[in-house]
N, C-alpha and C positions, 0 to 999 in steps of 0.2 A: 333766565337766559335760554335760548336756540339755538339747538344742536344743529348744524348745519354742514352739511357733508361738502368734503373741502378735499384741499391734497392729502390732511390726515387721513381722512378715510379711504381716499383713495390708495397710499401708504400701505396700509391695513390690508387693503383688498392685496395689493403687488403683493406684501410680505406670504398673502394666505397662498397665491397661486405660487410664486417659486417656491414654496415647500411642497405644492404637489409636485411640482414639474421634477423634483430632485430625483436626481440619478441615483438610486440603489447600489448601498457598497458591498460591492462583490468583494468576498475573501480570497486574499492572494492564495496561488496556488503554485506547484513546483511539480516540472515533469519528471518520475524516478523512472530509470532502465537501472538494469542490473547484465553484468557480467556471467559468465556461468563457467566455472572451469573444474576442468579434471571428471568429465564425464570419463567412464568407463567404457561408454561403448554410445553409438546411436541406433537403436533397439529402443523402441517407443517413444514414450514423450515423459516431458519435465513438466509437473504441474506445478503451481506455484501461487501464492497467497499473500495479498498485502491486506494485512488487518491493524485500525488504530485502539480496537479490546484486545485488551489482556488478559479478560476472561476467555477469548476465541482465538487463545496463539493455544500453542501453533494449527492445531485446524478450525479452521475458518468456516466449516460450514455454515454455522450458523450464525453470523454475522452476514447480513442483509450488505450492509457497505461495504465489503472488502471486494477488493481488486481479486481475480480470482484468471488464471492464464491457464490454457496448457497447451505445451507447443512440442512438435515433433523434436526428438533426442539430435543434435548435432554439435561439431566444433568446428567453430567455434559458436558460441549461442545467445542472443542477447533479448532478453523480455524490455520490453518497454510498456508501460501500467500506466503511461498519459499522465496528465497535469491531477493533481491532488491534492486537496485543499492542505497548506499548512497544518502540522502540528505534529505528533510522535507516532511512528508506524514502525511493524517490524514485520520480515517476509519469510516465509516457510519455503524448503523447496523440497520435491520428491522425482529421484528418478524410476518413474514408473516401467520399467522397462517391458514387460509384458503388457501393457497397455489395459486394465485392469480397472482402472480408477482407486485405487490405494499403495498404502504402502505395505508391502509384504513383509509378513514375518515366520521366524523360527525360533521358537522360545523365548518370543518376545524380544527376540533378536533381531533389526531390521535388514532384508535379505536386499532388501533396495536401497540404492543412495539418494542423501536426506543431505540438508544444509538450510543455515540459518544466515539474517542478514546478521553483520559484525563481526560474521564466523564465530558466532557464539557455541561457546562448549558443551559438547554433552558428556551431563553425569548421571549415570543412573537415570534417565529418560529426557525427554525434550529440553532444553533450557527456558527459562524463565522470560516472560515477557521484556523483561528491563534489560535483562543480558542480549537481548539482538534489536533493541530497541536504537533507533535513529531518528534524527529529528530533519523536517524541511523547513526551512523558513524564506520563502519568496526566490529561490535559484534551483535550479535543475539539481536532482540529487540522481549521482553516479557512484552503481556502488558494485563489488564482484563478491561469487559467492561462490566458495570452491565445495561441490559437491565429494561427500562423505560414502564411506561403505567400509559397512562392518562383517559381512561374510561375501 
């Protein structure tokens, strides 16, 4: 018997071009702004780091992906880091008041004010990724982050 190209084949053909034509699934995403309260003063800027590694909390340098801000010291103050694909992120913040690019210290004491997202605690140094860790899942995340000072 003779294989004869019909509507099966032609069938075949439709099926092949509507799988190229398909639309690429874009991963939802969620725009986070953050709050920023209880600055001390507006005296430089507030740098600020959204990273989804744990190995790169809380500074972010070296994480290529992280949302990275620094925005002039004022109150009231709101970062906004844009839409970001779903999944677990946590944010650093430093008020850099000298305008420096770090955070200053005095016997390992930080001379500048620091805050994390969830207002996660500091003990004996930064907190742990999972302690300021937050999740977006497809809705805008709004979140406040009451900056810290310890001299």
């Amino acid at each position: 018997m003779r294989h004869r190209p019909g509507a099966f084949g032609a069938l075949i053909l439709l099926s092949g071009a509507s799988a190229a034509l398909a639309v690429p699934v874009v991963p939802a995403s969620s725009d986070v702004t953050v709050a920023v309260t209880d600055l001390r003063s507006d005296k430089g800027h507030v740098l600020a780091c959204l990273t989804a590694k744990p190995a790169d909390f809380p500074d972010c340098r070296h994480d290529p992906q992280a949302r990275k801000l620094t925005v002039a010291a004022s109150e009231p103050l709101e970062l906004d880091f844009g839409a970001v694909p779903d999944g677990l992120y946590a944010i650093s913040l430093i008020h850099d008041e000298n305008s420096n690019g770090k955070l200053d210290t005095a016997l390992m004491i930080p001379r500048e004010g620091f805050g994390f997202s969830r207002d996660a605690p500091v003990r004996m140094g930064p907190p742990r990724f999972a302690r300021a860790a937050f999740e977006t899942q497809g809705k805008d995340t709004r979140l406040t982050i009451r900056m810290r000072y310890m001299l």
